[in-house]
C-alpha positions in Angstrom: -165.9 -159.9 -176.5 -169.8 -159.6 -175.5 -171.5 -162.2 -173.8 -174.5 -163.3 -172.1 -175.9 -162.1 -168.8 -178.5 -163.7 -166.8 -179.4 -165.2 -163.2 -180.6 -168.9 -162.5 -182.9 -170.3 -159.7 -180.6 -172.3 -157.4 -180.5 -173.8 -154.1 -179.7 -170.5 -152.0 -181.4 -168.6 -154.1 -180.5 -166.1 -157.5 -177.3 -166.6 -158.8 -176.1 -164.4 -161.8 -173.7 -165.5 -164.2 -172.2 -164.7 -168.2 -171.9 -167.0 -170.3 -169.4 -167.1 -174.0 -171.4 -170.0 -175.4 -175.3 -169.4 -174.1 -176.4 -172.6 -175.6 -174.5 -174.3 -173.7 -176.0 -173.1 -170.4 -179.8 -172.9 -171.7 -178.8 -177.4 -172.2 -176.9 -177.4 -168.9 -179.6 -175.3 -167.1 -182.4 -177.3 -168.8 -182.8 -179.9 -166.5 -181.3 -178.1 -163.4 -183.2 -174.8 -162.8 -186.6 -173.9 -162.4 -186.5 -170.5 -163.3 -183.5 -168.2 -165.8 -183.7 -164.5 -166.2 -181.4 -163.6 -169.4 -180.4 -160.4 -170.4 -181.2 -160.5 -173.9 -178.5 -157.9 -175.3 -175.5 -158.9 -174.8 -172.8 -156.9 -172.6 -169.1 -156.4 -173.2 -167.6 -159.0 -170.6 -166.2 -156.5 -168.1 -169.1 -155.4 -167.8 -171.1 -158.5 -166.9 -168.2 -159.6 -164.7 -169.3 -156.2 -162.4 -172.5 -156.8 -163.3 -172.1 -160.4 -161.2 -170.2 -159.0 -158.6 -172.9 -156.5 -157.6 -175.7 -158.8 -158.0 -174.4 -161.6 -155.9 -172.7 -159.4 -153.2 -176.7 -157.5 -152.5 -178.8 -160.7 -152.8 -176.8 -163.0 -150.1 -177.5 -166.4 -149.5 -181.1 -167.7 -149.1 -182.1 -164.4 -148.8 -182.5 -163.8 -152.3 -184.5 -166.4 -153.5 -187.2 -165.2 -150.5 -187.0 -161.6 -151.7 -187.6 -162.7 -155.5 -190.4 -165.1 -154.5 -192.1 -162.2 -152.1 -191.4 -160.1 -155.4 -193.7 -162.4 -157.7 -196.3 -163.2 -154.4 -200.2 -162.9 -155.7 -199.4 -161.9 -159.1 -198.6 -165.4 -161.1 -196.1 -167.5 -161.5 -194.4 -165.2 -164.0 -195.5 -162.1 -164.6 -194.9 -160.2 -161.2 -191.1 -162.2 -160.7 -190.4 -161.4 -164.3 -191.0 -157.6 -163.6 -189.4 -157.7 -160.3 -186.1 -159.3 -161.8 -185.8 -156.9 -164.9 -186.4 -154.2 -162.6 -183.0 -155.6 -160.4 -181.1 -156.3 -163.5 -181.6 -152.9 -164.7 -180.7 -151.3 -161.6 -177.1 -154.1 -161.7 -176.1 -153.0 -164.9 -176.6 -149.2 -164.8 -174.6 -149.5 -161.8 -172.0 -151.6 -163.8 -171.6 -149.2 -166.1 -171.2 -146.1 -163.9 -168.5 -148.1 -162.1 -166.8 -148.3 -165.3 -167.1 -144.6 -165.9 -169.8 -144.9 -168.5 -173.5 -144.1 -169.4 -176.1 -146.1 -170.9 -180.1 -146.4 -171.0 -181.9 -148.5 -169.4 -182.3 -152.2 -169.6 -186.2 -152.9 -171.5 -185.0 -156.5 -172.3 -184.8 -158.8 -169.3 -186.8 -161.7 -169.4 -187.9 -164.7 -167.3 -187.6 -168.0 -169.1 -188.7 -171.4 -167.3 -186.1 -174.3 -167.7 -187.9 -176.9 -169.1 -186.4 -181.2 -169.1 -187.4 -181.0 -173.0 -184.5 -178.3 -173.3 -181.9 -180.1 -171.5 -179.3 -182.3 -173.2 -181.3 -185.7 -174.2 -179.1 -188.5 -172.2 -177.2 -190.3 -175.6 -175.7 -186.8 -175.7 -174.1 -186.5 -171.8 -171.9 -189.1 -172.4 -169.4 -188.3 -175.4 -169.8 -184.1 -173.5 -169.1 -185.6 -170.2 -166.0 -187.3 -172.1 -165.0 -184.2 -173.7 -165.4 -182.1 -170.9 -162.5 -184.2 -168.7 -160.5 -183.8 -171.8 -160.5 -180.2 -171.7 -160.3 -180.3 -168.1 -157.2 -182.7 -168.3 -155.7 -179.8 -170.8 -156.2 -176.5 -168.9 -155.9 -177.7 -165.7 -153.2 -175.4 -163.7 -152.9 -173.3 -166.6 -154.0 -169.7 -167.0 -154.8 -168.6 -170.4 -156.3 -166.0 -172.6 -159.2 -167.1 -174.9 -156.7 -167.0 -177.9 -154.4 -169.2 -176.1 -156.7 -171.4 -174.6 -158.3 -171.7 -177.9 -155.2 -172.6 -179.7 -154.2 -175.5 -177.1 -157.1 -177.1 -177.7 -156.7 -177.1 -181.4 -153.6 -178.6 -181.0 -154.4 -181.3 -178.8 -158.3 -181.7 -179.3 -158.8 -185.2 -181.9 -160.7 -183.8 -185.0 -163.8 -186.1 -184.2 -164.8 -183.5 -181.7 -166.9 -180.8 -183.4 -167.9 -178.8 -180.3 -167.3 -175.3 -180.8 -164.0 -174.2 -178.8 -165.8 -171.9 -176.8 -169.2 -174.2 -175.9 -166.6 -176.2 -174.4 -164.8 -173.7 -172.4 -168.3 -172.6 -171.0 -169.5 -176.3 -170.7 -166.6 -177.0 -168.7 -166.7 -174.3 -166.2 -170.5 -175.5 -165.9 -169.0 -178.4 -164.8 -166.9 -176.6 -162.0 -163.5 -177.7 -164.5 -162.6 -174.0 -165.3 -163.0 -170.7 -164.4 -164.1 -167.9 -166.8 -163.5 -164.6 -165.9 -162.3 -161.1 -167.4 -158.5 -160.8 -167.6 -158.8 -157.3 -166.4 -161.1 -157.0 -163.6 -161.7 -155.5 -159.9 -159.5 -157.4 -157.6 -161.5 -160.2 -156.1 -163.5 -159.6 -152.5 -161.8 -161.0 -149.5 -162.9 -164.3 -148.6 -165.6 -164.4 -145.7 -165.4 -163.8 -142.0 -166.8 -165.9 -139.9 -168.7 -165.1 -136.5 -170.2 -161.7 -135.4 -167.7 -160.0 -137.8 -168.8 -162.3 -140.5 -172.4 -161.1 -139.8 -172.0 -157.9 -139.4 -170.3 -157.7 -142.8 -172.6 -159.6 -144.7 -175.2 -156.8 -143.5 -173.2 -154.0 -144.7 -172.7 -156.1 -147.9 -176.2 -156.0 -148.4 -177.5 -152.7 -146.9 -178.2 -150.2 -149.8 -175.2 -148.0 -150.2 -174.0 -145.5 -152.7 -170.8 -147.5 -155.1 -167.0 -146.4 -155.6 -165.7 -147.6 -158.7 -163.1 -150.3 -157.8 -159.9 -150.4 -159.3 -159.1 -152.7 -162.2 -156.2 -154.7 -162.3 -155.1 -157.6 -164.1 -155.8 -160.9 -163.3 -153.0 -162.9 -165.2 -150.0 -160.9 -164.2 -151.2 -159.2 -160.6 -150.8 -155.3 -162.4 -152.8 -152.6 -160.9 -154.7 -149.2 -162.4 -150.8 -147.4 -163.1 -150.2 -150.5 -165.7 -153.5 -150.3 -166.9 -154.2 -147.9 -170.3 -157.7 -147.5 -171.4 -158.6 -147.3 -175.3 -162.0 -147.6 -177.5 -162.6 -151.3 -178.3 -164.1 -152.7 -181.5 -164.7 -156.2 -179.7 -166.9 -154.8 -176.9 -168.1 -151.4 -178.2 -166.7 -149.5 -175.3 -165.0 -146.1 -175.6 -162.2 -147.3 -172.8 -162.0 -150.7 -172.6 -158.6 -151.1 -169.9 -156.1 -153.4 -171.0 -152.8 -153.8 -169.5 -149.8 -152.7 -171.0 -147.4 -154.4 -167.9 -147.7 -158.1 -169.5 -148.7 -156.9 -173.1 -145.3 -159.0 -174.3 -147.3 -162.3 -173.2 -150.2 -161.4 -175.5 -152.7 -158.5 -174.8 -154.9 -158.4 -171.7 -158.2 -156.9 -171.8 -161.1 -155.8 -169.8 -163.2 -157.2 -172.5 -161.2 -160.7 -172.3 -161.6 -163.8 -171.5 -159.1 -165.7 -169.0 -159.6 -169.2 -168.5 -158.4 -170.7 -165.2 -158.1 -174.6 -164.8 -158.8 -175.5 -161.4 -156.9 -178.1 -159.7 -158.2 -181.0 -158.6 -157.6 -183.0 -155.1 -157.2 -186.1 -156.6 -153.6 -184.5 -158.6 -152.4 -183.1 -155.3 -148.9 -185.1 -154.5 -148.7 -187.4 -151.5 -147.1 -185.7 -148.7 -143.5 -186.4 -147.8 -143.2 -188.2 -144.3 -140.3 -187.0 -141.9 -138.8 -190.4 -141.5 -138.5 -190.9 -145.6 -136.4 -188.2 -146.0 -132.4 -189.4 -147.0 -129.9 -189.1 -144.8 -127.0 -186.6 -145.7 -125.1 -189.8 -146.7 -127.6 -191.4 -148.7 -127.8 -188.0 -150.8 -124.2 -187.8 -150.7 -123.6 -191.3 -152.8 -126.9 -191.3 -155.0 -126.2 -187.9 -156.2 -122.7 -187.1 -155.5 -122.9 -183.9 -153.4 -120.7 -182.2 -150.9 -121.0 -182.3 -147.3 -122.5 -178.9 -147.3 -124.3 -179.6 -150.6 -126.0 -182.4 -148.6 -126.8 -180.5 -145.4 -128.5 -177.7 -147.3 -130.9 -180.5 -149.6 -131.5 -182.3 -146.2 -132.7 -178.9 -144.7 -134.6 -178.3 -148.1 -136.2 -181.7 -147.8 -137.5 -181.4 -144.3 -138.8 -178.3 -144.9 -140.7 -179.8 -147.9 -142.4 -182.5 -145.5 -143.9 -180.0 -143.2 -140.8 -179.4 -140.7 -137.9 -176.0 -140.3 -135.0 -175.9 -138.5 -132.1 -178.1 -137.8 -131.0 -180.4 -134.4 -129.2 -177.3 -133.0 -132.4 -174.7 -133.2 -135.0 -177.2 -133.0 -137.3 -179.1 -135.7 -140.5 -177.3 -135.5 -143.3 -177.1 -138.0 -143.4 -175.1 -141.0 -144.7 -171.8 -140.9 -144.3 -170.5 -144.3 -144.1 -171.5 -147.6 -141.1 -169.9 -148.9 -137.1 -171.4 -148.4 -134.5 -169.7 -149.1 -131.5 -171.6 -150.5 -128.7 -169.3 -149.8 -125.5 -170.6 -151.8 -122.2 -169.0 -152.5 -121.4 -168.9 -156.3 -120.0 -171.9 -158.4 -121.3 -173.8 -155.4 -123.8 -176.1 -157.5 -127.1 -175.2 -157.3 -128.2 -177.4 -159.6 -127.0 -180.8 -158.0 -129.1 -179.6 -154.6 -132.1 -179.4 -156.3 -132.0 -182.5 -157.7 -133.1 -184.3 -154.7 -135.8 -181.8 -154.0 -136.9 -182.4 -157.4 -137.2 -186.3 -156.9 -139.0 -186.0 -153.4 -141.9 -184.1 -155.4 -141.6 -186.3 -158.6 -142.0 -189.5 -156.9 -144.2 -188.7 -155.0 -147.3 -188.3 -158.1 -146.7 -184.1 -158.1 -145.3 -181.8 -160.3 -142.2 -179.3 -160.1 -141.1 -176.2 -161.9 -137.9 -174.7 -162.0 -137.8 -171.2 -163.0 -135.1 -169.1 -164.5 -134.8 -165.7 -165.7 -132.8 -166.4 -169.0 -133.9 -168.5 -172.1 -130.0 -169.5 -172.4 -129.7 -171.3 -169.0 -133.3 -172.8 -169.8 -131.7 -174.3 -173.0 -128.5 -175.3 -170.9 -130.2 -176.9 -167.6 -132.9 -178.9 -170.2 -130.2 -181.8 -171.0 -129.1 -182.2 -167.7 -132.6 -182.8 -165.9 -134.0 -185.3 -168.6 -130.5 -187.2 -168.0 -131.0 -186.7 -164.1 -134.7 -187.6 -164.2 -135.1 -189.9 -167.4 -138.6 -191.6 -168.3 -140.4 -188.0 -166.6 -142.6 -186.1 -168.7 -140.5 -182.7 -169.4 -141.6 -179.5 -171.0 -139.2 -176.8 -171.7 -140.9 -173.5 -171.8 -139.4 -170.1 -173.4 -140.6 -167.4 -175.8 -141.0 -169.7 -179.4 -140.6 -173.1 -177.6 -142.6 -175.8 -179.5 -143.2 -177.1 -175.7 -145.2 -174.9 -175.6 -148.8 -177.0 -174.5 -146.7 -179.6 -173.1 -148.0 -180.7 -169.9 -145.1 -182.2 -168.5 -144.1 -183.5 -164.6 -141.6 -182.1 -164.5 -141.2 -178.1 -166.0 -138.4 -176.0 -166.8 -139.4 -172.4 -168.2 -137.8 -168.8 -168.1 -139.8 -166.6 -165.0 -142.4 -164.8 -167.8 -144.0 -168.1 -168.5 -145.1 -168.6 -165.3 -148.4 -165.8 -166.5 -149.7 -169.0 -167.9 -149.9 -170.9 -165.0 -152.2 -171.2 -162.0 -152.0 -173.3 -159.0 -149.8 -175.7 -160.8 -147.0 -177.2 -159.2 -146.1 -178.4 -156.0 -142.9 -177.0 -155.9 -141.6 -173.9 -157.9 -137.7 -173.4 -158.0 -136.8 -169.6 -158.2 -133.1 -169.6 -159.9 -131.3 -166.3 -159.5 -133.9 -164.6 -157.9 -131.8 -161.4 -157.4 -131.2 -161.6 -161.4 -132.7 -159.5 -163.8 -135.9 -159.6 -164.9 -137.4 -161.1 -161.9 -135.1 -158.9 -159.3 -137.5 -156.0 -158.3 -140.4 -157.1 -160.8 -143.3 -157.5 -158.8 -145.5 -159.0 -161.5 -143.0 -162.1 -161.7 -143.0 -162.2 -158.4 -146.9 -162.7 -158.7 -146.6 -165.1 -161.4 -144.2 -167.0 -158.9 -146.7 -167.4 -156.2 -150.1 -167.9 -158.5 -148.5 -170.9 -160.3 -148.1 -172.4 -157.0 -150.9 -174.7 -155.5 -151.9 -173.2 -152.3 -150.0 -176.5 -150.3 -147.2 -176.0 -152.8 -143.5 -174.9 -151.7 -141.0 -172.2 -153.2 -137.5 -172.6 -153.1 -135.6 -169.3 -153.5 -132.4 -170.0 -155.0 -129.2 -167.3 -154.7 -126.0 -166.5 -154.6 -126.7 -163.1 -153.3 -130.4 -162.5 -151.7 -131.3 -159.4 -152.2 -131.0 -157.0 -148.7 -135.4 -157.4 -147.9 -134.6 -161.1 -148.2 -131.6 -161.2 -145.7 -133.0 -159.4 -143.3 -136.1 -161.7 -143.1 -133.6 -164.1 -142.8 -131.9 -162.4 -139.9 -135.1 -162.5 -138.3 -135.7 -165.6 -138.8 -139.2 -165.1 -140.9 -138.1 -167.4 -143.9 -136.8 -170.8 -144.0 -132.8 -170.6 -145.3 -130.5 -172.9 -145.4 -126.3 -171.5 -146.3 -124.1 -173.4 -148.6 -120.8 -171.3 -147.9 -118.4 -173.1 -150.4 -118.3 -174.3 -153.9 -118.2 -177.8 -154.6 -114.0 -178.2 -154.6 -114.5 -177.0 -151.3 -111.5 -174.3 -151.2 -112.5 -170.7 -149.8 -113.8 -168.1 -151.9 -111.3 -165.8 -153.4 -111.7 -162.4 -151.6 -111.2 -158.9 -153.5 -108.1 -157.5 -152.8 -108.6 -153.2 -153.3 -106.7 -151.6 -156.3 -106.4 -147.7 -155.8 -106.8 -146.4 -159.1 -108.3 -143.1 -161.3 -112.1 -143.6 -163.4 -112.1 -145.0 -166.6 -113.6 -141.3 -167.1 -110.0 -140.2 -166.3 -107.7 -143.0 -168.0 -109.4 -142.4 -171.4 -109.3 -139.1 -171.1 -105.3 -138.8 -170.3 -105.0 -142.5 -172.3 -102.9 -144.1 -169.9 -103.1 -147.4 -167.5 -101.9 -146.7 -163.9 -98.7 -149.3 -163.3 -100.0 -151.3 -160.4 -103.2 -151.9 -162.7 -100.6 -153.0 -165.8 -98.8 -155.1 -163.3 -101.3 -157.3 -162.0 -103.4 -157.7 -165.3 -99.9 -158.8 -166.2 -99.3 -161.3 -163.4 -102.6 -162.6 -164.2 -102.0 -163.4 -167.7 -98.1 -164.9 -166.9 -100.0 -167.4 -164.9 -101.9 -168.6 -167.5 -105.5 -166.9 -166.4 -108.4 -165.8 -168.4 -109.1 -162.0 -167.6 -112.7 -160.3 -167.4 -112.2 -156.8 -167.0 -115.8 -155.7 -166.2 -116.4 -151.7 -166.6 -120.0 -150.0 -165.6 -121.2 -148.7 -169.0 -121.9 -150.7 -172.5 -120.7 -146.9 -174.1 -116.8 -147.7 -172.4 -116.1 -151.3 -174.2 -114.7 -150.0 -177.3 -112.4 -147.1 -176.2 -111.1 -149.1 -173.2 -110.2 -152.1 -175.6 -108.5 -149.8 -178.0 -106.5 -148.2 -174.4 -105.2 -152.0 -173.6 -104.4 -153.1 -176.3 -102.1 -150.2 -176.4 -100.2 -151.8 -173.5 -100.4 -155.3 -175.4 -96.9 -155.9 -175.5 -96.5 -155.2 -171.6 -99.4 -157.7 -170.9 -97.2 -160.0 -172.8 -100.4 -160.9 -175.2 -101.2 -160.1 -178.5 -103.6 -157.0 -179.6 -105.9 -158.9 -180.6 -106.1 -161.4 -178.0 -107.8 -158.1 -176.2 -111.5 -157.9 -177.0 -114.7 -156.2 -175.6 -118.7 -157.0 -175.7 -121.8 -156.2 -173.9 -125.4 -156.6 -174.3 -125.4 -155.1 -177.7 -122.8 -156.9 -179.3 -124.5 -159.0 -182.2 -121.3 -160.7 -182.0 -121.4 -161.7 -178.2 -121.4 -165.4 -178.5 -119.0 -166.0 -180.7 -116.7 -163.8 -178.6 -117.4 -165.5 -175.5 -116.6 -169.3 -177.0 -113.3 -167.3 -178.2 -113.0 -166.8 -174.5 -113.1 -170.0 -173.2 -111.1 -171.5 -176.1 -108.4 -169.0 -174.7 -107.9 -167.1 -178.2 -109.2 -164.4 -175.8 -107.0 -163.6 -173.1 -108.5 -160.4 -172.1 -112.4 -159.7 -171.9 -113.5 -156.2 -171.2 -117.0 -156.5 -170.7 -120.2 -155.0 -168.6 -122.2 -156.6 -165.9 -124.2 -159.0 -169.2 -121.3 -162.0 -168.1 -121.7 -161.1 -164.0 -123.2 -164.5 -164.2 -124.0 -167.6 -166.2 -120.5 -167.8 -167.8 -117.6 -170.2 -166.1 -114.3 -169.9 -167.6 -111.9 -172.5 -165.6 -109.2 -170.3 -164.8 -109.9 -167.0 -164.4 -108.8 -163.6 -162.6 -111.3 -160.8 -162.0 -111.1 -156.5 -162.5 -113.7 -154.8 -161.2 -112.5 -151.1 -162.7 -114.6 -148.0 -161.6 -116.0 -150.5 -158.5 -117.1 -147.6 -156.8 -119.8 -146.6 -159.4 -123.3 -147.1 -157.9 -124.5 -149.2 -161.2 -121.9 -151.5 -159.2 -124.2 -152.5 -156.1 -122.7 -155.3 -153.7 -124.4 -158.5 -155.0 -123.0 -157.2 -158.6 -119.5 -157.2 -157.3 -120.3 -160.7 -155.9 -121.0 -161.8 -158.6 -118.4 -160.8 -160.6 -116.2 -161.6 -158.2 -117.4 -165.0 -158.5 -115.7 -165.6 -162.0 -112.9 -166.2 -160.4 -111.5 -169.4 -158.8 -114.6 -172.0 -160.0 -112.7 -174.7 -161.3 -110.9 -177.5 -159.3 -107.7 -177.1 -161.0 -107.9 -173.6 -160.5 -109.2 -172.6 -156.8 -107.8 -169.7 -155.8 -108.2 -167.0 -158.1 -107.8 -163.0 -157.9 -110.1 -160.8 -158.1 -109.1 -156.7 -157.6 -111.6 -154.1 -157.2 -110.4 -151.2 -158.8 -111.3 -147.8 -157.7 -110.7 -144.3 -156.7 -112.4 -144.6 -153.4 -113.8 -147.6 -151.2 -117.9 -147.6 -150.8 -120.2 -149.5 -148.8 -121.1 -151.6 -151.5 -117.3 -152.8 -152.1 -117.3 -153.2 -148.3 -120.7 -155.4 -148.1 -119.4 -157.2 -150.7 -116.2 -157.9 -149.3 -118.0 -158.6 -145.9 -120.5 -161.1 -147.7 -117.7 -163.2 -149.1 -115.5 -163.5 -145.9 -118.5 -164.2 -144.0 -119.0 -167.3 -146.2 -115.2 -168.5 -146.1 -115.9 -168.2 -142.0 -119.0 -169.9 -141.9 -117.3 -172.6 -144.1 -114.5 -172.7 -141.9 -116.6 -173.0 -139.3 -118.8 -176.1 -140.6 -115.5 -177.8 -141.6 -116.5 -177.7 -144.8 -112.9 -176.7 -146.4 -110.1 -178.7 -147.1 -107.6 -176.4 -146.3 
């Protein structure tokens, strides 16, 4: 899109600005400023967002009204100023455009126009704008949208008495100092100000004459820099390589040329701080929500972390430091119950919380349980097609890529599975995580196996964590026993089972288990069914009780419930059902653990199917493999350190 450049008169001096909706400014500045210089042609918005950047950074504080007003000295009120400012705006947007790579002529279309009360909105008209203005403010506030989006939400929630154009009253409200309109692909933002002889010393160099280096775009929705940017001509803006960014393209198309509208959060929605002495007692969570003893001693850790305070009674309480907590529990151990109370603290308190996921299927599965946990709360459940989609709800559970749309939002942000595809080694979610925070706010990190970065800051002792080292039955975690056997590479090429492997998939299945066989690659399923079910009649099961799937099975689903229903004994599978699927008795084989596609949170994960259920505690799990590797050995190492730890805590109760 092409806007509106120009500079007004204010207090400190000349202050340049775009605007998407001029009329809107000419009323707003009608009765405010002296003195607006507009660029009468209008400039493709990335352009005008450098253009702004430069002007403001070489004309600091009161410094540039005195060097205009010197400019128009002894020649008029208008004429001298008028020349002196198209001069400077010329000079601004040349430079813009040789920043962006390009070449044009010369500005010969500044002007000076005087802000006159007469062209000011009359008063009869403030009122309803004012009103509509705190609606729009009301609706955009934490969010981060494109103008298509933005647009759209307002249609949908906007009363069809108000006949404002959209984008007057996107521009009237960040008049207002409601929004913030910017380019969604821009040049990262300057660091804040120093302060003392630094801070002076840079403010000279800011605004001593220098030759310019073209800064690098990135994008200002998902955190992308120049490698995800692609640059092609544009028919909105004109330009022969307008960037746009191809990492968050999925979420809608971000451009150099478009808009992004911020809300910006207000003080008076900011939730009332959580007092030391108001936080429950492990017994009082205990009975209101029903959790274990370690349950409770990792919420109560959460919680005082939440009001301010770290540690525990054997380090120390001391205050907070961070931002970030890591909620470190084995799997099966209920995450969800702990963050129940977190939740409340937040909710009850006036703020908001989010709880973040990376797949729409646990979104759609958590949804019933938090409106029955937290009934009369206004919910919104966010996914790709959700018609939540607008909702502006307390309380927010969404998959990880919806967080692009948010901006200092919440006041706590639940991470679940952080070390879980998409968001595992994704640094733009990982942005998204920490924009759609409000700069107070709190993240909880919540995993069953951090990844390595994460457990070494927590060896450190440079994050917050708190350990739940057993599941909720509170029996130890079964732990992988080693299963010496040949590649699948090997068994389907000579089509034959080694007996120890027959043996115990057979021992499994006379005890009445369910049976994930997990293999590395989606290309094995199929051939290694066909090879069991060969040996169907020494498992003691029917063929057909024998079945495979991976991530592109249409027919996934509907073998899964087959699963649990137990007309599946036998799944051979991939790492798609590592997590997410709890089948209440179950054995675990890991074949061809030693492949590297098989890291050690993978194998603790799938070694996590086993033993989840009450009834059902100690299940097996065999890692089968030619060779033992460091990542069988972590694992291994992870999940006895766990049964120690719970040992140690007297959390078992055997």
């Amino acid at each position: 899109m092409k806007v509106v450049l120009y500079a007004v008169r204010e207090r400190k001096g000349w202050r340049a600005r775009f605007s998407v909706a001029w009329e809107a400014d000419a009323a707003y500045w009608g009765v405010k400023a002296a003195r607006i210089v507009r660029v009468t042609e209008t400039l493709p918005l990335g352009i005008a967002v450098r253009a702004c950047d430069i002007w403001n950074e070489r004309l600091v504080g009161i410094e540039r009204g005195e060097w205009q007003e010197q400019r128009g000295q002894g020649q008029g009120q208008g004429g001298g100023l008028a020349q002196g400012l198209a001069e400077e705006f010329e000079k601004v947007v040349r430079t813009a455009w040789e920043l962006a790579g390009e070449k044009r002529e010369a500005l010969q279309n500044a002007r000076v126009e005087t802000g006159e009360r007469g062209v000011g909105l009359r008063e009869r008209e403030k009122v309803p704008l004012a009103g509509w203005i705190q609606v729009v403010s009301d609706l955009l506030m934490g969010r981060s949208l494109l103008r298509e989006e933005a647009i759209e939400l307002l249609a949908s929630a906007l009363p069809a008495d108000c006949t404002i154009d959209s984008l007057a009253l996107l521009q009237h409200a960040a008049l207002a100092g409601a929004l913030q309109l910017t380019a969604a692909v821009a040049p990262r933002p300057a660091p804040p100000p120093r302060h003392g002889l630094r801070g002076w010393i840079s403010e000279r160099l800011r605004a001593a004459p220098r030759r310019r280096r073209a800064q690098d775009l990135a994008c200002r929705r998902c955190g992308s820099g120049k490698d995800k940017l692609r640059h092609t001509p544009c028919a909105a803006c004109g330009r022969q390589a307008c960037a746009y960014c191809e990492a968050c393209l999925t979420m809608g198309r971000s451009r150099e040329c478009g808009l992004l509208v911020i809300g910006v959060p207000r003080l008076a929605a900011q939730a009332m701080p959580i007092a030391a002495h108001q936080i429950p007692t492990k017994e009082m969570l205990s009975e209101r929500w029903g959790l274990s003893p370690a349950q409770s001693a990792a919420a109560s850790e959460a919680l005082r972390f939440l009001a301010g305070q770290e540690g525990d009674a054997a380090a120390g309480i001391r205050q907070r430091e961070s931002q970030s907590f890591l909620l470190w529990a084995v799997t099966g151990a209920g995450k969800t119950e702990m963050i129940f109370p977190l939740l409340d603290a937040v909710l009850s308190r006036g703020g908001k919380a989010l709880v973040a996921t990376p797949r729409r299927d646990v979104v759609l599965e958590l949804a019933p349980r938090l409106v029955k946990a937290f009934p009369g709360r206004n919910h919104a459940v966010l996914y790709g097609g959700s018609p939540d989609r607008w909702a502006n709800g307390a309380l927010t559970l969404s998959t990880t890529h919806q967080l692009f749309r948010f901006q200092e939002a919440f006041d706590l942000v639940l991470i679940d599975e952080l070390d879980a595809f998409p968001y595992h080694n994704d640094p733009m979610l990982h942005y998204a995580a920490d924009k759609c925070r409000k700069q107070d706010g709190v993240t909880v990190l919540l995993s069953a196996t951090p990844p390595p970065r994460l457990q070494r800051e927590v060896a450190r002792g440079t994050i917050s964590c708190a350990r739940v080292p057993v599941r909720y039955h509170r029996h130890p975690l079964p732990v992988p026993v080693r299963l010496a056997s040949p590649s699948i590479a090997h068994l389907l090429r000579k089509q034959a089972l080694p007996a120890k492997v027959v043996e115990a998939l057979a021992s499994s299945v006379r005890r009445g288990a369910q049976v994930f066989l997990f293999v590395p690659y989606v290309k094995q399923v199929d051939s290694f069914v066909q090879l069991v079910r060969s040996y169907a009649d020494k498992l003691g099961i029917p063929a057909q009780a024998i079945a495979g799937t991976s991530s592109k099975d249409e027919e996934r689903t509907g073998k899964v419930v087959d699963f649990r229903n137990s007309t599946t004994r036998l799944l051979i599978t991939t790492t798609i059902l590592e997590r997410g699927v709890t089948i209440p008795r179950s054995d675990v084989f890991i074949l061809d653990a030693h492949n590297p596609l098989f890291d050690a949170s993978s194998l603790v994960q799938m070694a996590g199917r086993a033993g989840r259920s009450a009834d059902d505690p100690f299940g097996f799990v065999y890692y089968g493999a030619p060779s033992w590797t460091d990542s069988q050995r972590n694992a291994t190492l992870q999940i006895r350190a766990m049964n120690a730890l719970a040992r140690h805590k007297n959390y078992l109760l055997v």
